[in-house]
C-alpha positions as CSV (number, residue, x, y, z in Angstrom):
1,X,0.0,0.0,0.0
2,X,2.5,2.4,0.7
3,X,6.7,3.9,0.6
4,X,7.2,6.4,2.9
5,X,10.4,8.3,1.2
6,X,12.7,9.2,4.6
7,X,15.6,9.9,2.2
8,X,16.9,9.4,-0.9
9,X,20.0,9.2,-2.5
10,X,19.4,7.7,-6.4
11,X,15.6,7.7,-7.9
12,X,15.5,7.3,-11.6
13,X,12.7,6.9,-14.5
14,X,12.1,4.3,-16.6
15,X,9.3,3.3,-18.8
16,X,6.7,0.4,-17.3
17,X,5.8,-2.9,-19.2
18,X,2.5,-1.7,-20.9
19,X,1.9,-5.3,-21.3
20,X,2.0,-5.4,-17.3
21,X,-1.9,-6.2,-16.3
22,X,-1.2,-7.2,-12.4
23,X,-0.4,-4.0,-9.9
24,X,2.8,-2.8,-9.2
25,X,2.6,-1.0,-5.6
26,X,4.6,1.9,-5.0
27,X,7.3,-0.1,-2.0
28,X,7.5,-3.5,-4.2
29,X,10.7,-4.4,-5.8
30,X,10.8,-4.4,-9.5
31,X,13.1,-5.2,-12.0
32,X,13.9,-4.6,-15.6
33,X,12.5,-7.0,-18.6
34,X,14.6,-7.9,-21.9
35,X,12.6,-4.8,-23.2
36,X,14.5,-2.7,-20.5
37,X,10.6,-1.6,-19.7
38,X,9.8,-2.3,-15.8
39,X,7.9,-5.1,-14.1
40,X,7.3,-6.3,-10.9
41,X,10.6,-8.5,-9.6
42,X,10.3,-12.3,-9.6
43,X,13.0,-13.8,-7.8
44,X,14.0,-16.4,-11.2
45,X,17.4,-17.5,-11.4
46,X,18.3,-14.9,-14.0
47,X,16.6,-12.2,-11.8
48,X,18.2,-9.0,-10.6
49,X,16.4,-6.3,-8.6
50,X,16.3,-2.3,-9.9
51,X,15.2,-0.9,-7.1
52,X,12.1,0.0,-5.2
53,X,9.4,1.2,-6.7
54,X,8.3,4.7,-6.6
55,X,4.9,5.1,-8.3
56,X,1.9,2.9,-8.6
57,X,0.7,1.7,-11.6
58,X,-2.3,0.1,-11.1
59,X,-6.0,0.3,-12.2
60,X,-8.5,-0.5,-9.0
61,X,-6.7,1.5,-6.0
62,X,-4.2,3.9,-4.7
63,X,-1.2,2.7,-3.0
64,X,-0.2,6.0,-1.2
65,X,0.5,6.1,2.1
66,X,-2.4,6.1,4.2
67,X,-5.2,6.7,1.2
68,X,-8.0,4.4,1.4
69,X,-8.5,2.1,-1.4
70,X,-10.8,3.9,-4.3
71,X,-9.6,7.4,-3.0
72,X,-6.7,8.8,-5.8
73,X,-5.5,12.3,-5.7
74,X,-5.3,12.3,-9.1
75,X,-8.5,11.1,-10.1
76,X,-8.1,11.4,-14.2
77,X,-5.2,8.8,-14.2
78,X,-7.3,5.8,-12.6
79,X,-5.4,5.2,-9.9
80,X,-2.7,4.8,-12.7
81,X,0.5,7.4,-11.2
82,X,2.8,6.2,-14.5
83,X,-0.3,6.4,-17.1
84,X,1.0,10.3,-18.6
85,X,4.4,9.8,-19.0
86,X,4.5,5.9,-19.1
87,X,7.5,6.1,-16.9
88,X,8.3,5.0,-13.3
89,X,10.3,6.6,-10.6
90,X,12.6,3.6,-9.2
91,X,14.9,4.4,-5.8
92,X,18.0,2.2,-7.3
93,X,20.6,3.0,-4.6
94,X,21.1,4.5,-1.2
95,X,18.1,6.2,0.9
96,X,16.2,5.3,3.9
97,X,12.5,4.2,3.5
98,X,9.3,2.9,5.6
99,X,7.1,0.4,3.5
100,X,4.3,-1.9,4.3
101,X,5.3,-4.1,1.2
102,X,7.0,-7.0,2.6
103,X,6.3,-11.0,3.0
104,X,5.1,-12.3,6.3
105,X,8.6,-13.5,7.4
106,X,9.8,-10.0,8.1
107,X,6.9,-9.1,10.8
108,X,9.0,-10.6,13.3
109,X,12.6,-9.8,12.2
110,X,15.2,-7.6,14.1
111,X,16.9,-4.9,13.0
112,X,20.1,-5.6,11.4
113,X,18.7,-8.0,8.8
114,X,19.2,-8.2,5.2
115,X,15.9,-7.9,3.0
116,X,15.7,-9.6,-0.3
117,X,13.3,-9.3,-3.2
118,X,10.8,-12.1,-3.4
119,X,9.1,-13.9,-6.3
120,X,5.9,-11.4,-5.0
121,X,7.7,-8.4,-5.7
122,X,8.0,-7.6,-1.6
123,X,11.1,-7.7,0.9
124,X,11.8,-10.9,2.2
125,X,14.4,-11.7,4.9
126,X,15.0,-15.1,2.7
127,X,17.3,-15.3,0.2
128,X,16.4,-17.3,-2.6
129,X,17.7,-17.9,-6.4
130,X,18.4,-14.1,-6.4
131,X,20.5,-14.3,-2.6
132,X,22.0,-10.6,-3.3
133,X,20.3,-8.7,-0.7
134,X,19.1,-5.0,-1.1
135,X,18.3,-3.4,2.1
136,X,19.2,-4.0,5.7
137,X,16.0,-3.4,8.0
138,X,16.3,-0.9,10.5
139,X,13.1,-0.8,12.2
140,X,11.0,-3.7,13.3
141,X,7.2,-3.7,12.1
142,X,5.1,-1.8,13.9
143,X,2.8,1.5,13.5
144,X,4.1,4.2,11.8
145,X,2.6,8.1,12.4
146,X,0.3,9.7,9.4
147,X,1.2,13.1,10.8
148,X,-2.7,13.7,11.5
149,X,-3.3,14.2,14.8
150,X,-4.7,11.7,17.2
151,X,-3.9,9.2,19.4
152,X,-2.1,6.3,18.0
153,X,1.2,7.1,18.2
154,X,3.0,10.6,20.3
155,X,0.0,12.3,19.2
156,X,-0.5,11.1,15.4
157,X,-2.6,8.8,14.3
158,X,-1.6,5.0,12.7
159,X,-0.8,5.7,8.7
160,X,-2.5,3.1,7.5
161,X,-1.6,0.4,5.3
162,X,-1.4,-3.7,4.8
163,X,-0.4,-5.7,7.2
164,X,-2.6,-4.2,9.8
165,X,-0.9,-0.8,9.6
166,X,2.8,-2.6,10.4
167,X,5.9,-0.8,9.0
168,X,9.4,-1.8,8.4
169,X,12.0,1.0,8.1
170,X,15.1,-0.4,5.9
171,X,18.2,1.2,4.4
172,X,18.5,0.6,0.6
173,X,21.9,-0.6,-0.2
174,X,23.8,0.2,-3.5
């Protein structure tokens, strides 16, 4: 649902598979095609991870941070952030995030531990045929602040998101 940018060191643009009919989430990891177009990461043998993705190109919800699902700020693009210029923004190196795009597994890791891309296009904490990792988690899941106020959290309330509102924090490496 969501990629909270903390800070970022390399984002670039590249243009998305048009062929691509499944979502991509802004926070998965993608990767690029033999048609150097991007698609969402699979973890085959042959697989290398881009980045993380920084747009959502999608055509039933929003995946911004805390927006409900049928709610789009830009309501003439369908939900569809990379449907004017065909391109996506990828973070490809560098930069701290918080994400609620990751596999199960990582709901109960420490900080400390490497994150992988997995054949869902989410952060794993197991390496597979692709065992080069790409982040190293920094903060455990748990809720992160919307900046609205309210209760949840030192006077914000919960940003919401999948995996009942839980967030990682992770450092992307180079």
């Amino acid at each position: 649902m969501a990629l909270v940018e903390k800070f970022f060191v390399v984002a670039s643009e590249h243009p998305v598979d048009s062929n691509v009919t499944h979502t991509i989430k802004e926070g998965q990891v993608v990767m690029i095609n033999s048609s150097r177009e991007i698609v969402l990461f699979d973890n085959g043998a042959s697989s290398i991870v881009l980045g993380i993705a920084g747009d959502t190109k999608s055509t039933s919800a929003s995946a911004m941070p805390g927006i409900a699902h049928g709610w789009q700020n830009r309501v003439n693009d369908g939900f569809n952030e990379t449907k004017a210029s065909g391109l996506m923004t990828v973070y490809e190196a560098g930069g701290e995030f918080a994400t609620d795009q990751y596999e199960d597994a990582v709901l109960v890791a420490l900080p400390g531990v490497y994150l992988y891309g997995s054949a869902l296009g989410k952060l794993t904490t197991t390496p597979s045929a692709n065992t080069t990792p790409i982040a190293v988690l920094t903060r455990a899941a748990g809720p992160y602040p919307s900046g609205v106020p309210g209760t949840d959290i030192n006077g914000d309330m919960a940003l919401l998101g999948d995996h009942s509102n839980q967030y990682i924090e992770f450092k992307l490496l180079a």
